[in-house]
C-alpha positions in Angstrom: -125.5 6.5 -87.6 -129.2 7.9 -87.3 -129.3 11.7 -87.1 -130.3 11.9 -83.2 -126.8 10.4 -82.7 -124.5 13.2 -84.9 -122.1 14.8 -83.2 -118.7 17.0 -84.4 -115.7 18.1 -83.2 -114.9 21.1 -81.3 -111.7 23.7 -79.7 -111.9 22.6 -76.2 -110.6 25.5 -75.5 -112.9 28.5 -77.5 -116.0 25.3 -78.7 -115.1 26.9 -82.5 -116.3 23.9 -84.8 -113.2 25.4 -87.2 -110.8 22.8 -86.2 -108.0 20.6 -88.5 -106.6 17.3 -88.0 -103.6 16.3 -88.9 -103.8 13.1 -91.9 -102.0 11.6 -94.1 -103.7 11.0 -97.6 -103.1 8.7 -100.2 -103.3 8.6 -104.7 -106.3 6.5 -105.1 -105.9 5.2 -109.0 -109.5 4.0 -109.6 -110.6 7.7 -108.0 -108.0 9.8 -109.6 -107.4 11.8 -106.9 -106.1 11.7 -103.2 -108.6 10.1 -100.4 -108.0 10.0 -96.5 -105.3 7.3 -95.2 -105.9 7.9 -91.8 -105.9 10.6 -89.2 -104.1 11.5 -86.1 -104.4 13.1 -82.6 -103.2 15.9 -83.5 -105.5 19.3 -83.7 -105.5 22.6 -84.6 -108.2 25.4 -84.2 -108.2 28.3 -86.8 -110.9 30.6 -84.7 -108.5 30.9 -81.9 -104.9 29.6 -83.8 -104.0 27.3 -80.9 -103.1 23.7 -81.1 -106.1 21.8 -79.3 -104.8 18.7 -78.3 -107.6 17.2 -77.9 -111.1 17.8 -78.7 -114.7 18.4 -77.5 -117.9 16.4 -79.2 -121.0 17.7 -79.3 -124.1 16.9 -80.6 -124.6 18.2 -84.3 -126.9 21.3 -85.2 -129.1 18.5 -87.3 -129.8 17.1 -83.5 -130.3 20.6 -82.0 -133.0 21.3 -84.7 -134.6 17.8 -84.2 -134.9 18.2 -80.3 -136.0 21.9 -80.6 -138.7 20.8 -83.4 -140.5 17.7 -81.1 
């Protein structure tokens, strides 16, 4: 994905980017150590402790920065 395209997740509800999804993780052998299975719809926002539901995406800082600096 090229940087002008970045975006992250935010709380729908407060736009905290401190938000959790739930996952399930597996033992990786070759690793030796656990790596991401999967992930679900289900969120959770620490800034304001509320399940989200869903989420909000918005463009990255990275992208902010580029479009400021042209």
């Amino acid at each position: 994905m090229s940087n002008s395209n970045r975006e992250h997740p935010t709380c729908k509800y407060c736009g905290s980017s401190d938000v959790r999804a739930d996952a399930w993780a597996e033992w990786n052998d070759e690793k030796q150590e656990w790596t991401l299975a999967d992930t679900y719809e289900n969120f959770w926002c620490e800034a304001c402790e509320s399940d989200c539901g869903s989420l909000k995406w918005v463009p990255s800082p990275q992208q902010s920065n580029e479009v400021e600096a042209a």
